[in-house]
MDTraj code that builds the backbone (N, CA, C; nanometers):
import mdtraj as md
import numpy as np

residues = "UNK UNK UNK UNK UNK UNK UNK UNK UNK UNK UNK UNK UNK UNK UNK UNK UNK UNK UNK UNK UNK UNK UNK UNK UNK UNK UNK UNK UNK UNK UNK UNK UNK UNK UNK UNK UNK UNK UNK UNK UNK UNK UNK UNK UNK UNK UNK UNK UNK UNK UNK UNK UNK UNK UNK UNK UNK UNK UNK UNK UNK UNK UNK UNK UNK UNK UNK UNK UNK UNK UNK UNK UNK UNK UNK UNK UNK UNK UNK UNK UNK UNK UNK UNK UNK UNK UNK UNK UNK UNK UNK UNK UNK UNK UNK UNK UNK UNK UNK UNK UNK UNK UNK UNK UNK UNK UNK UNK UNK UNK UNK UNK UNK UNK UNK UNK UNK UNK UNK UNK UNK UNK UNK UNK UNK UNK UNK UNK UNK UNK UNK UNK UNK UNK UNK UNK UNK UNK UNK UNK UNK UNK UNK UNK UNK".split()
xyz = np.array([
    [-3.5205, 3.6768, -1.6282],
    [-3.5045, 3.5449, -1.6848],
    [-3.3678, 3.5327, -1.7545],
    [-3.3464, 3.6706, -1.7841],
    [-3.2213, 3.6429, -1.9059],
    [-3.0997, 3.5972, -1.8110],
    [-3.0894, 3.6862, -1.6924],
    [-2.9785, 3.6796, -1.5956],
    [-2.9569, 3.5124, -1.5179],
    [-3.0835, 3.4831, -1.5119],
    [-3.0732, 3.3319, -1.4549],
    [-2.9953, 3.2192, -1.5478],
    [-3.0402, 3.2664, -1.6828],
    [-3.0539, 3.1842, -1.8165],
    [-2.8290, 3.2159, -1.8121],
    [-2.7988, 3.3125, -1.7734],
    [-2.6467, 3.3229, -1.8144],
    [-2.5788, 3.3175, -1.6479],
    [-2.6589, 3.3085, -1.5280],
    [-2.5610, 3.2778, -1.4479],
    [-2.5706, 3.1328, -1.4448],
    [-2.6801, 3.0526, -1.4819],
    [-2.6417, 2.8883, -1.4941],
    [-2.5531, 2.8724, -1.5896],
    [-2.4938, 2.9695, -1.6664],
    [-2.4404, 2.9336, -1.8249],
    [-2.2929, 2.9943, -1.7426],
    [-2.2594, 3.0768, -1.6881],
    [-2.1251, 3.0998, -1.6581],
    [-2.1337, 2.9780, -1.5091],
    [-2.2217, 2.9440, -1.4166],
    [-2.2065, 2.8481, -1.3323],
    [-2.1112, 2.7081, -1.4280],
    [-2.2272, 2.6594, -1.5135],
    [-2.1745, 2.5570, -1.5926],
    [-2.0384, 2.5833, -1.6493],
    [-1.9731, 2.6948, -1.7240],
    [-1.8970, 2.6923, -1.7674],
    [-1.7789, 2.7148, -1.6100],
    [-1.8137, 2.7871, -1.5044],
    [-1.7036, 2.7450, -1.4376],
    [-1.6339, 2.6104, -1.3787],
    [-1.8157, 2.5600, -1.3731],
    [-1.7644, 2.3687, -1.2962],
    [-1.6975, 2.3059, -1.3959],
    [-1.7626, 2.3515, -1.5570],
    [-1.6262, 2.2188, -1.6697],
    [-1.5104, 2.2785, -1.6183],
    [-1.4684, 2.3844, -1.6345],
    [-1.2963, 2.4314, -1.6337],
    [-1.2498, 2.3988, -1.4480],
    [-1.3167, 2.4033, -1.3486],
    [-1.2809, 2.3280, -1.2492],
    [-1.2563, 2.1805, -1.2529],
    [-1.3327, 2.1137, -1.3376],
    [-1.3010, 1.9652, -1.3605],
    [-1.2265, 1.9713, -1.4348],
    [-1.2149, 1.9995, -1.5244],
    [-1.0881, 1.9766, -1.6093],
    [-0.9337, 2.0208, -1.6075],
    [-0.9247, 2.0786, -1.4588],
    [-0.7959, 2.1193, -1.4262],
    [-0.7697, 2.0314, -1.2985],
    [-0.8966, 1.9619, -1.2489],
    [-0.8394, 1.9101, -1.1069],
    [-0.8144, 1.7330, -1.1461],
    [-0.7945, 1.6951, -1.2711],
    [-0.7556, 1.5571, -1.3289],
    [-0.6359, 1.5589, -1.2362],
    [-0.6162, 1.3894, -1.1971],
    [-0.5307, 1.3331, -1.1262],
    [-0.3737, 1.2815, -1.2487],
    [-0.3118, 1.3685, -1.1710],
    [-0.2209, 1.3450, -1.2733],
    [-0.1260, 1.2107, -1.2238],
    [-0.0949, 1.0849, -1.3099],
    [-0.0468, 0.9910, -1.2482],
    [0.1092, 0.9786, -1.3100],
    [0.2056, 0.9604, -1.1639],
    [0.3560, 0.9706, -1.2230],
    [0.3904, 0.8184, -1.2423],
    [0.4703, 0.7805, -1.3561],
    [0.4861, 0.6475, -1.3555],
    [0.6595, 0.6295, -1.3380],
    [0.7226, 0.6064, -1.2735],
    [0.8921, 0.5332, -1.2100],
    [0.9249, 0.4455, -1.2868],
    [1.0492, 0.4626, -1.3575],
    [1.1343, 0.3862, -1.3717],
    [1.1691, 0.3067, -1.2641],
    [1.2309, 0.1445, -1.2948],
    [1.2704, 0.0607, -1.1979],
    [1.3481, 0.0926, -1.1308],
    [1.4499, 0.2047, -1.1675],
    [1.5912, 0.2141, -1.1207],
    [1.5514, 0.3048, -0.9973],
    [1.4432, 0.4470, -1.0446],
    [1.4326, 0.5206, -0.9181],
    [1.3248, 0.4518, -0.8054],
    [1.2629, 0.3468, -0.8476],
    [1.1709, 0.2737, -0.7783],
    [1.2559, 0.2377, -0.6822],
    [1.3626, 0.1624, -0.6797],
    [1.4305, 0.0782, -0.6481],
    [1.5018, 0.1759, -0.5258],
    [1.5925, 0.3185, -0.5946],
    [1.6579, 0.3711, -0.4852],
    [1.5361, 0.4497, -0.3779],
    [1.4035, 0.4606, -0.4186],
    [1.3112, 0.5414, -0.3381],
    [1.2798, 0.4044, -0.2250],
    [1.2853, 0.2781, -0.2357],
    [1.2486, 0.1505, -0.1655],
    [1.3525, 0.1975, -0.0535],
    [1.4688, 0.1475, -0.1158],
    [1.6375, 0.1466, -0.0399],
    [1.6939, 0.2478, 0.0017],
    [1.6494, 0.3923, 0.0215],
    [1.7129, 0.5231, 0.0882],
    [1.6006, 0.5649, 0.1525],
    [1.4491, 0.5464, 0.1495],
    [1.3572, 0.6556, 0.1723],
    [1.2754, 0.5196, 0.2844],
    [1.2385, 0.4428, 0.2312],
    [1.1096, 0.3434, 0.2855],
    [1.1798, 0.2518, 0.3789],
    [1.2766, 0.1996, 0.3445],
    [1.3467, 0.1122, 0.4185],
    [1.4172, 0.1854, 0.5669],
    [1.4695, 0.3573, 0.5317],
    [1.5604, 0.3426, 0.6899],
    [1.4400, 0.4641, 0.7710],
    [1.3036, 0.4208, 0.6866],
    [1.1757, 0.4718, 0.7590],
    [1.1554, 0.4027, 0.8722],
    [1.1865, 0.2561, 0.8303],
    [1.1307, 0.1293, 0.9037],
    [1.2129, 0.1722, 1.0537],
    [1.3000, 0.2190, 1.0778],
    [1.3630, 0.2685, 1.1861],
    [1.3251, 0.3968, 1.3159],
    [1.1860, 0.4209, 1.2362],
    [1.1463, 0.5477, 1.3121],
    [1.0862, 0.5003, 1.4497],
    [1.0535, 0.5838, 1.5307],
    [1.0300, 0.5385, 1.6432],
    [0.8456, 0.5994, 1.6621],
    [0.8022, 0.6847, 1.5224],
    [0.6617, 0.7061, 1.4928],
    [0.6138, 0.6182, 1.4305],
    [0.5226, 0.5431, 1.5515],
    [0.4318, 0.4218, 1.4764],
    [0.4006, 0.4501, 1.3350],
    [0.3291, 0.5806, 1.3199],
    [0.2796, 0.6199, 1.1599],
    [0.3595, 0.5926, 1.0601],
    [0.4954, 0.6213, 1.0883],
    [0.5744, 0.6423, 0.9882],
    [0.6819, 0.5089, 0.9108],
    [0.6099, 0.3836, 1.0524],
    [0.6357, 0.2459, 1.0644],
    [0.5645, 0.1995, 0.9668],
    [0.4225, 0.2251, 0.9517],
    [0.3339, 0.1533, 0.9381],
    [0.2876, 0.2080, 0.7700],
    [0.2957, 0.3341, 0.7761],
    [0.3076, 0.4083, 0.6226],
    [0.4088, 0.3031, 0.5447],
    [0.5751, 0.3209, 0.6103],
    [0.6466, 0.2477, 0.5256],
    [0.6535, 0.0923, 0.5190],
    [0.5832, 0.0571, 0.5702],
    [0.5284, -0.1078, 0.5345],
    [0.4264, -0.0946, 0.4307],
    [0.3513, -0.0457, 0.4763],
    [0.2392, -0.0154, 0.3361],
    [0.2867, 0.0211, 0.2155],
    [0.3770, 0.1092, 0.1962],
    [0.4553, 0.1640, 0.1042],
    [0.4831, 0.0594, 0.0230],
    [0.6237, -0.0321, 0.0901],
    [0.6953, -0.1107, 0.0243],
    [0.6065, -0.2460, -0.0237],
    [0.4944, -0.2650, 0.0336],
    [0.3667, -0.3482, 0.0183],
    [0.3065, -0.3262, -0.1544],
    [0.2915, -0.1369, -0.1537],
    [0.2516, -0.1448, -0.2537],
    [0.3477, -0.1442, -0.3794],
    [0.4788, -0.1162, -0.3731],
    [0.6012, -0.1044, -0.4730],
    [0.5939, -0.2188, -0.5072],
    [0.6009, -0.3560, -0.4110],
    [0.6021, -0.5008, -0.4762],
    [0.5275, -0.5254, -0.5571],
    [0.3516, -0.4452, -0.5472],
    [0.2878, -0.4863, -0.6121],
    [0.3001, -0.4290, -0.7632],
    [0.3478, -0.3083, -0.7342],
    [0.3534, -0.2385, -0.9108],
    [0.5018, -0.2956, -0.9574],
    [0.5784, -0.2556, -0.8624],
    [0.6893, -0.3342, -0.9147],
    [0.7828, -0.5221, -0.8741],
    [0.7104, -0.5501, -0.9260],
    [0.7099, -0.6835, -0.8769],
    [0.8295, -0.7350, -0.9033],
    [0.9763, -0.6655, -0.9907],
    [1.1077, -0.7361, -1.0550],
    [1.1657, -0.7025, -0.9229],
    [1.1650, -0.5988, -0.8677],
    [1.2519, -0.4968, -0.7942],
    [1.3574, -0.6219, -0.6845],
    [1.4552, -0.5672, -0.6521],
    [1.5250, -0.6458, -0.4982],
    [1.4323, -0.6196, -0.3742],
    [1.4144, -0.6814, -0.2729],
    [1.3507, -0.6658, -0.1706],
    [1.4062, -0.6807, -0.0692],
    [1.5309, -0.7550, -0.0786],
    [1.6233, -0.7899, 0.0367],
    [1.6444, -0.6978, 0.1224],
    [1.6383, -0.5947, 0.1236],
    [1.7012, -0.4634, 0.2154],
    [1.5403, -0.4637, 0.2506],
    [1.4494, -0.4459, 0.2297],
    [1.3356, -0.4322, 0.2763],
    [1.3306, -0.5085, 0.3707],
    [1.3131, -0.6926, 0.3439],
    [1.2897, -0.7972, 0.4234],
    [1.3846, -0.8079, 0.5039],
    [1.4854, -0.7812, 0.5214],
    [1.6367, -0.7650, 0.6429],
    [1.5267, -0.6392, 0.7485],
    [1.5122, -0.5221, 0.6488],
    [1.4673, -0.4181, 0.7974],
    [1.3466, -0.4773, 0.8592],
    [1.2405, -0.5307, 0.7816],
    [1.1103, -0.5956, 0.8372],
    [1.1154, -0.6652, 0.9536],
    [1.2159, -0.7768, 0.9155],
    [1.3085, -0.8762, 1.0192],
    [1.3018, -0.7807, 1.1468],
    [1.4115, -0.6978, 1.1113],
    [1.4508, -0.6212, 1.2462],
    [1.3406, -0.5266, 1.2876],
    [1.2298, -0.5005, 1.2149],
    [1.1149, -0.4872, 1.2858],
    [1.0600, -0.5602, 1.3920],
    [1.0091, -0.6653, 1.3169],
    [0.9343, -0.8313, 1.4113],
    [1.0454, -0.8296, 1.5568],
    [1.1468, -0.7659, 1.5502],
    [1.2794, -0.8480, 1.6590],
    [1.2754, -0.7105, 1.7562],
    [1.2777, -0.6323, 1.7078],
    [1.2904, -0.4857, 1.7740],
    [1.2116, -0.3841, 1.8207],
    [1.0778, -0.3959, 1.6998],
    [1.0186, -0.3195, 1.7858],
    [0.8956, -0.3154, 1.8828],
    [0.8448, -0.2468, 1.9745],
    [0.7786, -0.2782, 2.0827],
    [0.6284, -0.2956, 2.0657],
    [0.5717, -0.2210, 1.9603],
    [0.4252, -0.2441, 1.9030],
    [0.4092, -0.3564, 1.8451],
    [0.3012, -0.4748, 1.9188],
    [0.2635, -0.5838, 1.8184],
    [0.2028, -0.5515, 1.6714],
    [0.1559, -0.4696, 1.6692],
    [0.0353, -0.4183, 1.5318],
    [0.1240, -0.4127, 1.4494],
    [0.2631, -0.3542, 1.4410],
    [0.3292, -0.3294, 1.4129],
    [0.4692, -0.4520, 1.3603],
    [0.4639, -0.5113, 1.3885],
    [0.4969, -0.6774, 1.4155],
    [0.4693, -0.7249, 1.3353],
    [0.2994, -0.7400, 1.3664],
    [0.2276, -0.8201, 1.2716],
    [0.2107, -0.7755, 1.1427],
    [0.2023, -0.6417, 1.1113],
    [0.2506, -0.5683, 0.9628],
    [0.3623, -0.6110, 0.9230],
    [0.4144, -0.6183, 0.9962],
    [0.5668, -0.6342, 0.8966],
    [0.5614, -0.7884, 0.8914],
    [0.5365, -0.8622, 0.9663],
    [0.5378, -1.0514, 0.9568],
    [0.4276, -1.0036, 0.8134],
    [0.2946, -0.9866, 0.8019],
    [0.2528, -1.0136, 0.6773],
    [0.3391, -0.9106, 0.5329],
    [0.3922, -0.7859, 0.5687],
    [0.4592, -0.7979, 0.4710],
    [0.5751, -0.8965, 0.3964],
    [0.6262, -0.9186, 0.5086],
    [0.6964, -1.0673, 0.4411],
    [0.6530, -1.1568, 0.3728],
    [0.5098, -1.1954, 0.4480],
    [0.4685, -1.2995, 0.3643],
    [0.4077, -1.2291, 0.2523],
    [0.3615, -1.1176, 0.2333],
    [0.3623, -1.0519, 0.0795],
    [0.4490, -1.0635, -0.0002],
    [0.5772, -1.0191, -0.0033],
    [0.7228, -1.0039, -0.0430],
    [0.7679, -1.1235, -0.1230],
    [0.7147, -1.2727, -0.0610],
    [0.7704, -1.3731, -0.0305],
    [0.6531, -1.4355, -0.1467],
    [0.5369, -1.3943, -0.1491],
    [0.4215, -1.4675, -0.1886],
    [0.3241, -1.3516, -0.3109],
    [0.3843, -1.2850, -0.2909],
    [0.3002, -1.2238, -0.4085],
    [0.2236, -1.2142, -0.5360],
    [0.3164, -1.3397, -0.5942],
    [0.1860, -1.4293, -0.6990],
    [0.0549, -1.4681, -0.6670],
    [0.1144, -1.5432, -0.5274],
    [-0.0711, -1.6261, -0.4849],
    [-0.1021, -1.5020, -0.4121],
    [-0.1034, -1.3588, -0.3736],
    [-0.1661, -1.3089, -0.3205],
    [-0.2508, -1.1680, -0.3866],
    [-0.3495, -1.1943, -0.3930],
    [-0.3968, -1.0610, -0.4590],
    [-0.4429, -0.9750, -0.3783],
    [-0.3871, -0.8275, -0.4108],
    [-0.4307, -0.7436, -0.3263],
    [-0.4975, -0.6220, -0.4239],
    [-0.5776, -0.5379, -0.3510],
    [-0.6283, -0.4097, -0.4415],
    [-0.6179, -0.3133, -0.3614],
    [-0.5150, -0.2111, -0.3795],
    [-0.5213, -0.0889, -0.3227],
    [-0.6208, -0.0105, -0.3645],
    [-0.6505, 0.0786, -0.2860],
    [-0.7296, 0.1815, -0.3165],
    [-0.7289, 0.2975, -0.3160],
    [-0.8186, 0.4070, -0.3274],
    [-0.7296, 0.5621, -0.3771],
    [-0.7399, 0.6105, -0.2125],
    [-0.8126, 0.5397, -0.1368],
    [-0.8226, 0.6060, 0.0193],
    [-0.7149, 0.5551, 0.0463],
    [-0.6412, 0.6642, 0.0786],
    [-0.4954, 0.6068, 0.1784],
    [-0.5401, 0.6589, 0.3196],
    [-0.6351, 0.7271, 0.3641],
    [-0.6066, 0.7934, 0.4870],
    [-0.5771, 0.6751, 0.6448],
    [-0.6189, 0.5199, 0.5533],
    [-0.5836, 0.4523, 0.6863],
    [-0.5510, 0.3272, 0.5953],
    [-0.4318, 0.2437, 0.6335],
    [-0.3922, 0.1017, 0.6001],
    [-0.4332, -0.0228, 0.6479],
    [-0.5204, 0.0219, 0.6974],
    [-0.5507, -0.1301, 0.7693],
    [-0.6488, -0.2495, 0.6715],
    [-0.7129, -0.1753, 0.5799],
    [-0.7804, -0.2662, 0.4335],
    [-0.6751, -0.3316, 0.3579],
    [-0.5453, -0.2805, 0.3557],
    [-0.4337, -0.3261, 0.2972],
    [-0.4534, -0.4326, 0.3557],
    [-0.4157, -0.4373, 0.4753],
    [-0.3224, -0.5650, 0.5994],
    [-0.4397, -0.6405, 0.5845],
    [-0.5550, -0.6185, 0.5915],
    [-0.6733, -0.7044, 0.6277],
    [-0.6987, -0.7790, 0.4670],
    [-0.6840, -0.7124, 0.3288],
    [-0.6538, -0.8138, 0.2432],
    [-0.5064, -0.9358, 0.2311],
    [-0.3918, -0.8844, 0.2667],
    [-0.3357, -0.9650, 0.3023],
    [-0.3544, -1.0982, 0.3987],
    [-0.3768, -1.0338, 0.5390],
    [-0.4211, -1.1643, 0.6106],
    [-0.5500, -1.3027, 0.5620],
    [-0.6534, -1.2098, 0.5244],
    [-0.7823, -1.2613, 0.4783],
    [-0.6915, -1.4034, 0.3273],
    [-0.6110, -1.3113, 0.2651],
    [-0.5647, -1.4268, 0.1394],
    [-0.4750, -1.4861, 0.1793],
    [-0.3834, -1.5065, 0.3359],
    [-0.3131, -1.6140, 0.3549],
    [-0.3787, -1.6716, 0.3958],
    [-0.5099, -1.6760, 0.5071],
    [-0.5855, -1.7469, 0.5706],
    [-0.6386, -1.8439, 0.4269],
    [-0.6464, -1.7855, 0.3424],
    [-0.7577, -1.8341, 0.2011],
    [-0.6434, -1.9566, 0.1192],
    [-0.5463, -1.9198, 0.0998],
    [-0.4346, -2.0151, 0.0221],
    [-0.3776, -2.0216, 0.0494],
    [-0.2583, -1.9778, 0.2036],
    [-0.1640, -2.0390, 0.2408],
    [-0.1538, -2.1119, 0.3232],
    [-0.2336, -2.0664, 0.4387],
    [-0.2231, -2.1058, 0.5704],
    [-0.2829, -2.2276, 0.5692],
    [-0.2676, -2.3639, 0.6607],
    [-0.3645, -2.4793, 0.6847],
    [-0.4228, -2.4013, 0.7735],
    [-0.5986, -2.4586, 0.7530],
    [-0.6693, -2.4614, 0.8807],
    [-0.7005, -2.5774, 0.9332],
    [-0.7876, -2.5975, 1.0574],
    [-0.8716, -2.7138, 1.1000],
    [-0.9669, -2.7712, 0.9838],
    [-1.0339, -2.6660, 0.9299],
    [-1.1355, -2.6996, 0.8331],
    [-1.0873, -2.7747, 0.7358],
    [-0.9820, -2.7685, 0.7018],
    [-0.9799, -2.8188, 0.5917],
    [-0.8705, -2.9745, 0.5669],
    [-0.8435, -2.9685, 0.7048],
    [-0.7772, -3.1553, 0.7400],
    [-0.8647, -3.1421, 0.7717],
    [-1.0146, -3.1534, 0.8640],
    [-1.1293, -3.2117, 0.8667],
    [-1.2418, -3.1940, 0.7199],
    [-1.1631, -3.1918, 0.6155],
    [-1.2841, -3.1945, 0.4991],
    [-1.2147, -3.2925, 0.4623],
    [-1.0691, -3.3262, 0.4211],
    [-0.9960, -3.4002, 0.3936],
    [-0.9881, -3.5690, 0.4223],
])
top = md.Topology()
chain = top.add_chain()
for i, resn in enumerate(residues, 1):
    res = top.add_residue(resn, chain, resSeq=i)
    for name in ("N", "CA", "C"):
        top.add_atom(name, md.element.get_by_symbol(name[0]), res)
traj = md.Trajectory(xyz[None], top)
């Protein structure tokens, strides 16, 4: 009994000290390195010829607007551009057309990232879902009118 009574007692004491070392440690950026990580790293990403690495850095700069909402974007929205014009994946297209209209609209648009990054497409799909919601006209709504 005694042995049960102290391997639940060293069990317990190993799971606190496992939790309490695997805390998520969160880094917070200055504007300035925000800004050159957008404009050297995310932006001449947009140039890769790996869909992933297309589509990561749209998401990326998606979410920088959102934490950093002062930042320049122009170098972003110039490569996006030459996304929509250049490259051969529609999916890819259409990410970057709604990042624009993120970029462009980010007050009226609310988005919530989440801690799952392993796929972006909840990103894009809150974007589209809130232009359909407040930007876009539909039919429905010159026929409520």
């Amino acid at each position: 009994m005694k042995r049960i009574i102290f391997s639940t007692a060293v069990l317990l004491l190993l799971a606190a000290s496992i939790s309490a070392t695997a805390q998520v440690k969160r880094v917070s950026l200055d504007s300035g390195k925000a800004q050159h990580i957008i404009d050297k790293r995310f932006v001449p990403s947009l140039e890769s010829h790996i869909p992933g690495i297309v589509e990561g850095s749209i998401y990326n700069i998606i979410l920088c607007k959102n934490i950093y909402s002062g930042l320049d974007y122009s170098t972003a929205e110039k490569k996006l551009n030459w996304v929509i014009s250049n490259n051969s994946s529609a999916s890819l297209r259409y990410k970057a057309h709604l990042a624009i209209m993120y970029l462009s609209f980010s007050n009226e648009i609310a988005i919530t990232p989440k801690a799952k990054w392993e796929t972006y497409d909840y990103l894009f799909k809150q974007i589209s879902e809130e232009l359909l919601l407040k930007l876009l006209v539909t039919n429905e709504s010159i026929v409520m009118k």
